[in-house]
NUFIDREN-221461 format. One record per residue (C-alpha): x, y, z; residue number from 1. Coordinates in steps of 0.25 Angstrom, whole numbers. Example, Ala and Ser with C-alpha at 12.3 -4.5 7.8 and 13.67 -1.06 7.14 Angstrom:
BEGIN
<kelo <49; -18; 31>; 1>
<kelo <55; -4; 29>; 2>
END
This chain:
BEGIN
<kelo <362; 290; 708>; 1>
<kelo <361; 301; 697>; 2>
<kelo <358; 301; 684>; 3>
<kelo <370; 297; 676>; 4>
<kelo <368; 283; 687>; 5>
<kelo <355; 281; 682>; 6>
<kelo <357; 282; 668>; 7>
<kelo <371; 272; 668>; 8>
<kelo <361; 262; 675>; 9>
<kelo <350; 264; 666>; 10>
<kelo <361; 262; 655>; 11>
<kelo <365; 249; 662>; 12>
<kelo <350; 246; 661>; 13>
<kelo <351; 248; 647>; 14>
<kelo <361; 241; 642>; 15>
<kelo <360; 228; 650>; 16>
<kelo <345; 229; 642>; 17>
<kelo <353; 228; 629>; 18>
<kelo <361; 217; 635>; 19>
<kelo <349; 209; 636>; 20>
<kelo <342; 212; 623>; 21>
<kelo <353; 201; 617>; 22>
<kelo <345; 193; 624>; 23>
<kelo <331; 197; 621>; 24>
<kelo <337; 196; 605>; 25>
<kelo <340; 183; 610>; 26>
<kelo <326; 180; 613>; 27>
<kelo <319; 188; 604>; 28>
<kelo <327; 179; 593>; 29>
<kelo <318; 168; 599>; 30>
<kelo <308; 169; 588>; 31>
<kelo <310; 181; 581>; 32>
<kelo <319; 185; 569>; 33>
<kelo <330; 197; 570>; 34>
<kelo <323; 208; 563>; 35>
<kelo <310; 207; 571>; 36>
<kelo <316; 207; 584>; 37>
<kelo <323; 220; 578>; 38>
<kelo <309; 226; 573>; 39>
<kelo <301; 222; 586>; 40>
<kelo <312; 227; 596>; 41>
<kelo <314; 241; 589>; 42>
<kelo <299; 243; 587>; 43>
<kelo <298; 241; 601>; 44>
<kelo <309; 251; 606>; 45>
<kelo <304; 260; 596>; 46>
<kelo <290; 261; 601>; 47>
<kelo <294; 261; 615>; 48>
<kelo <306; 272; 615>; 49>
<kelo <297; 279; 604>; 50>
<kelo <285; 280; 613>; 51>
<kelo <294; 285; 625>; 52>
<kelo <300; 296; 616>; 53>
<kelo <289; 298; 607>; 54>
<kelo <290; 315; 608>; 55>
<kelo <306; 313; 603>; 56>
<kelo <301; 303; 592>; 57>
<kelo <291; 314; 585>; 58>
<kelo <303; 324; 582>; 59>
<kelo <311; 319; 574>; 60>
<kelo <319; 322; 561>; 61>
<kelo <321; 313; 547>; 62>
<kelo <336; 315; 549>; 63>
<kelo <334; 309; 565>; 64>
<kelo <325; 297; 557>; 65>
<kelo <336; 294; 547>; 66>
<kelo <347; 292; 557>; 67>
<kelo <338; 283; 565>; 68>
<kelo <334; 274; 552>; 69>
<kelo <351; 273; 551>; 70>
<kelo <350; 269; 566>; 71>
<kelo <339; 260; 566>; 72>
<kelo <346; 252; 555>; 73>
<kelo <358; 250; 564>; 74>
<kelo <349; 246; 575>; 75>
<kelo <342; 239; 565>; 76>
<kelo <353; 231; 561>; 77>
<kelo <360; 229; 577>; 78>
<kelo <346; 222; 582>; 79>
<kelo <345; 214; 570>; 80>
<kelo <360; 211; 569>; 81>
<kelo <360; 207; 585>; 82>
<kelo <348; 198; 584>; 83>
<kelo <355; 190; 570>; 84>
<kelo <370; 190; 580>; 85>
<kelo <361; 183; 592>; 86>
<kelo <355; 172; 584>; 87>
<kelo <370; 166; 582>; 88>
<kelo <377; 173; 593>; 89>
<kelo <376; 176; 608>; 90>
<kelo <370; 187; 617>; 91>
<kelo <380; 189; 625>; 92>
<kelo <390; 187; 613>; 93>
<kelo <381; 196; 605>; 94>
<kelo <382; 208; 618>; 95>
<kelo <397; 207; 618>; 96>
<kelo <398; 208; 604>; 97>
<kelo <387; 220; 602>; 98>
<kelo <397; 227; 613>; 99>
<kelo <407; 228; 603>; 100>
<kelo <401; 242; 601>; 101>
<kelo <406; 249; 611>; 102>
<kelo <420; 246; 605>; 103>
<kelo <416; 248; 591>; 104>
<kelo <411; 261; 593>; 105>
<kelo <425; 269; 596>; 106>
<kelo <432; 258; 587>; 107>
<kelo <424; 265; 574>; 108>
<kelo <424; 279; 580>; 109>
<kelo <439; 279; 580>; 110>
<kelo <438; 274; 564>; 111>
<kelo <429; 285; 561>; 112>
<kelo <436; 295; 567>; 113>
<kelo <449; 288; 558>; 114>
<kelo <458; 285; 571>; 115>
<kelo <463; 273; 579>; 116>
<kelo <455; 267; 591>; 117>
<kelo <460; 273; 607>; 118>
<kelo <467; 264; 613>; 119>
<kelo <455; 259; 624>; 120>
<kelo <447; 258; 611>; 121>
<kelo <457; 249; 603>; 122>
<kelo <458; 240; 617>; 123>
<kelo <443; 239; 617>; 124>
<kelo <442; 234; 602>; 125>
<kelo <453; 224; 604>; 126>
<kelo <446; 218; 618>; 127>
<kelo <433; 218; 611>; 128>
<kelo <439; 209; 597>; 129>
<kelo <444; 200; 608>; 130>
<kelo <431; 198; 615>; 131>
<kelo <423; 197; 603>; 132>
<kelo <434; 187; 599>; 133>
<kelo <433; 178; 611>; 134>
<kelo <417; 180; 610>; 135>
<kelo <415; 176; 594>; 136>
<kelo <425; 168; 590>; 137>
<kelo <423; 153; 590>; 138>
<kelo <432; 141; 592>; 139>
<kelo <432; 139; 576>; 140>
<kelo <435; 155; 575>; 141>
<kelo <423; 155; 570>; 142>
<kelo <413; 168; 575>; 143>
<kelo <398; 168; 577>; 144>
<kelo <389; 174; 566>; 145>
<kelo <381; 181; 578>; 146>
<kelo <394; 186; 585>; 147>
<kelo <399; 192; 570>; 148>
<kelo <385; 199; 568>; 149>
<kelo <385; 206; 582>; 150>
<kelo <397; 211; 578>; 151>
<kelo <392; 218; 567>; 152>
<kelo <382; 221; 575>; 153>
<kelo <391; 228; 586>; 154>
<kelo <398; 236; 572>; 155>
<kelo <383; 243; 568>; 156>
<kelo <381; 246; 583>; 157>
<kelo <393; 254; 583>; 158>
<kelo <388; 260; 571>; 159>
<kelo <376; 263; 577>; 160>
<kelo <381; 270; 590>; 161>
<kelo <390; 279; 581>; 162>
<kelo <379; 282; 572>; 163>
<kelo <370; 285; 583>; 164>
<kelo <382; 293; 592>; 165>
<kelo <383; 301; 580>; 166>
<kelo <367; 303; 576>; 167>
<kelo <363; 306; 589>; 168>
<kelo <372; 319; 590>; 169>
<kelo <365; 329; 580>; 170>
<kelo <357; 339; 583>; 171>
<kelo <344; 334; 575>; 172>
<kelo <343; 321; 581>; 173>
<kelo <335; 318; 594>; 174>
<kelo <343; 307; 599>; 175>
<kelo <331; 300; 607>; 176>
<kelo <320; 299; 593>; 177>
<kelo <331; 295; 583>; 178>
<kelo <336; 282; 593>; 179>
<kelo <320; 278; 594>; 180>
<kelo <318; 280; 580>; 181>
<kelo <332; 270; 577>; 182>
<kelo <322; 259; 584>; 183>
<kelo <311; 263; 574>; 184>
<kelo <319; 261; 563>; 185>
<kelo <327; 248; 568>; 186>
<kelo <312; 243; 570>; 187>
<kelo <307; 246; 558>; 188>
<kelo <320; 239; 549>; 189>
<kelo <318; 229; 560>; 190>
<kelo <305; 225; 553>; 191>
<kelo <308; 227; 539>; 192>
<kelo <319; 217; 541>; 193>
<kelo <309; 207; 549>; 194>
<kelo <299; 209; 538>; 195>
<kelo <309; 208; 526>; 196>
<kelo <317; 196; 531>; 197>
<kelo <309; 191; 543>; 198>
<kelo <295; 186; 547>; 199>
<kelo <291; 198; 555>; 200>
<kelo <287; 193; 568>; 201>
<kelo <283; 196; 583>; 202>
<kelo <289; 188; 594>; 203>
<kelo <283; 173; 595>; 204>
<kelo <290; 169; 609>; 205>
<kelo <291; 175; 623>; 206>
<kelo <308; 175; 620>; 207>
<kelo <305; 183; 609>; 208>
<kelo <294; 192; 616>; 209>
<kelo <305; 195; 626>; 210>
<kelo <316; 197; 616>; 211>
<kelo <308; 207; 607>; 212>
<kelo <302; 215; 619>; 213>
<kelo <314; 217; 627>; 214>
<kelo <321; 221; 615>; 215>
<kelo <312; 231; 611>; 216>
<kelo <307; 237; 624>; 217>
<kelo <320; 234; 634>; 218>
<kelo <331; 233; 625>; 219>
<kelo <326; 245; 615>; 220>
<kelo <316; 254; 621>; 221>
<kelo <322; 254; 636>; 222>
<kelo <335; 253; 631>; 223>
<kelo <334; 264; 622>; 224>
<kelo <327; 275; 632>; 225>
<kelo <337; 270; 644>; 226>
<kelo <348; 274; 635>; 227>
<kelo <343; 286; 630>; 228>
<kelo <338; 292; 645>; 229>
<kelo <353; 288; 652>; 230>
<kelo <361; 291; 641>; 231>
<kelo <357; 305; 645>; 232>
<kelo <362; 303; 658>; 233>
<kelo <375; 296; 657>; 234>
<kelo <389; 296; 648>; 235>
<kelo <390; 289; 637>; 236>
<kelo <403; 284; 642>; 237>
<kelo <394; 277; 654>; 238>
<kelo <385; 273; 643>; 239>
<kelo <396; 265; 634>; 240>
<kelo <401; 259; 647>; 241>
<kelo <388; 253; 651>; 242>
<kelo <383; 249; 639>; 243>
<kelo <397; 240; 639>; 244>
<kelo <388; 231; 648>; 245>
<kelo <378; 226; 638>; 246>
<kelo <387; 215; 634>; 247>
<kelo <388; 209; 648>; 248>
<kelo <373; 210; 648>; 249>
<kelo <370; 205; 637>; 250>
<kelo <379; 192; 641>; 251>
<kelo <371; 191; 655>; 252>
<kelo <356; 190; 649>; 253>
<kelo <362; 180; 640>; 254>
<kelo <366; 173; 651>; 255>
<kelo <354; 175; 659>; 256>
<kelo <343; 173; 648>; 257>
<kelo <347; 167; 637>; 258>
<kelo <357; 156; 645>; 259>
<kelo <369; 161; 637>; 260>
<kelo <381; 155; 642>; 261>
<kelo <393; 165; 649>; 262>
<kelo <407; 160; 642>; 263>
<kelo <420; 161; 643>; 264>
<kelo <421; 167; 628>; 265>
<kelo <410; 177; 632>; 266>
<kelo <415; 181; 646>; 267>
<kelo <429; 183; 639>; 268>
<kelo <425; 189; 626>; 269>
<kelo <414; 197; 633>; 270>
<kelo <424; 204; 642>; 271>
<kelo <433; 208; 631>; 272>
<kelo <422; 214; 625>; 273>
<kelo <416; 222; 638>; 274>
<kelo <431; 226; 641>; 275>
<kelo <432; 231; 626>; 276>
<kelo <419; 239; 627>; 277>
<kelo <425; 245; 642>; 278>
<kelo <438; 251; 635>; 279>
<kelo <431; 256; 624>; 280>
<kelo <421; 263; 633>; 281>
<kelo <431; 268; 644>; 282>
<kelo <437; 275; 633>; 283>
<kelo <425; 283; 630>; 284>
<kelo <426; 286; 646>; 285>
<kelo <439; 289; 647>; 286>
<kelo <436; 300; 636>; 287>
<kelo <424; 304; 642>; 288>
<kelo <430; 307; 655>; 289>
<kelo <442; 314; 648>; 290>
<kelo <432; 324; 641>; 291>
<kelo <425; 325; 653>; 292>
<kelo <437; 330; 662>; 293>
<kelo <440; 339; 651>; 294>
<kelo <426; 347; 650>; 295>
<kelo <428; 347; 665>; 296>
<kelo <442; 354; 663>; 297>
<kelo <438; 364; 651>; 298>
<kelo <424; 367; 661>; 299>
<kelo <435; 370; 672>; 300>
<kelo <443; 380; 665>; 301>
<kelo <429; 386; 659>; 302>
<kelo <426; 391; 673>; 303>
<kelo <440; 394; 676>; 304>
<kelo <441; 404; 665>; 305>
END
């Protein structure tokens, strides 16, 4: 198997860890309030991932320290805004929803660029509404306060992907330092917030032991590095495509742990959603291949002439 192998399975690793960390929220939820959960699962990435890249984390500038306090804020605010949706809402509604990310993401590039949605991307927004539709929507027409808030939730993702996409690119940012350093922050306005609205506390119950712990070491520190080392190796049309799996994941370990029960409303809606998050992302491949046959083409006629 070659390397490009290697890191797609590693990514499929990755990302069916974050489809279990709606579960370990679940648990950690046991006894804990939202913003230590954050501050305890962020110290723990932070430490670890610091620790592993500790030679990167020494060099690095103020302007690379202010973009990852922005970060951190968003992360910030994604834990903590996931952990509030889960307390009235379901893991496997909350995956399912949180994928709406992968839709939203061309949905506001195409508004910032001042131009009309492609055609597969328009498909994929209208296939998603109808799956968040059939998921949310209840017989009173009413919708879940935890379904409403991972919505917003899905919206400050967004915002954190493009923010990160477009970061990561200059020159005088070291990619690896400022994403261990966004854990550092999210931590630390983690505990501001359990300190300022909370009783700071550690985990009391071996749920919440669990939770916090494979949070911070599987879903944060692991996660983290595995992305970082196969996304040197891969495309990031591979990437989008297999990170469309957290969803179906994050509904399993419900299931499994958690005793979550597999509907009709979330085998439906759930597969409008995954088939909105394939079109958006076959797309990107479609366009991906397209530039790749055409460097192939201008390298050909290089060596021609």
């Amino acid at each position: 198997m070659g390397k490009q192998g290697k890191a797609n399975i590693l990514l499929i690793i990755v990302t069916m860890f974050w489809g279990l960390s709606y579960t370990f929220m679940v648990l950690g939820l046991d006894s804990m309030e939202v913003y230590s959960i954050v501050a305890l699962r962020c110290a723990v990435g932070f430490a670890v991932a610091g620790a592993i890249f500790y030679t990167k984390m020494k060099r690095v500038s103020v302007q690379s320290l202010s973009f990852s306090a922005i970060q951190g804020f968003l992360l910030f605010f994604i834990f903590a805004g996931s952990l509030i949706g889960l307390k009235t809402t379901s893991a496997a509604n909350a995956g399912f929803i949180l994928s709406l990310t992968v839709v939203l993401v061309p949905l506001f590039t195409a508004i910032l660029d001042r131009k009309l949605p492609s055609r597969p991307v328009a498909i994929a927004i209208v296939a998603t509404l109808v799956g968040i539709s059939v998921l949310t929507i209840q017989p009173n027409f009413a919708f879940q306060q935890g379904d409403i808030i991972m919505a917003f939730v899905a919206i400050a993702y967004a915002c954190y992907i493009m923010l990160n996409s477009k970061i990561v690119r200059k020159d005088s940012i070291d990619s690896i330092s400022f994403s261990v350093y966004q854990l550092g922050f999210a931590s630390l306005f983690g505990f501001i917030g359990a300190f300022a609205f909370e009783t700071f506390t550690l985990p009391t119950t071996t749920n919440a032991w669990i939770g916090v712990l494979g949070l911070g070491l599987i879903c944060t520190a692991f996660c983290f590095i595995g992305q970082t080392v196969a996304q040197q190796y891969t495309t990031a049309t591979h990437t989008g495509l297999i990170f469309s799996l957290e969803p179906i994941f994050a509904a399993m370990f419900a299931t499994i742990f958690l005793g979550d029960a597999i509907t009709a409303k979330l085998l439906i809606g759930g597969t409008f959603i995954l088939l909105g998050n394939l079109v958006a992302q076959a797309e990107q491949f479609t366009q991906f291949r397209t530039l790749k046959k055409a460097t192939a083409l201008d390298s050909s006629v290089e060596k021609a002439i």
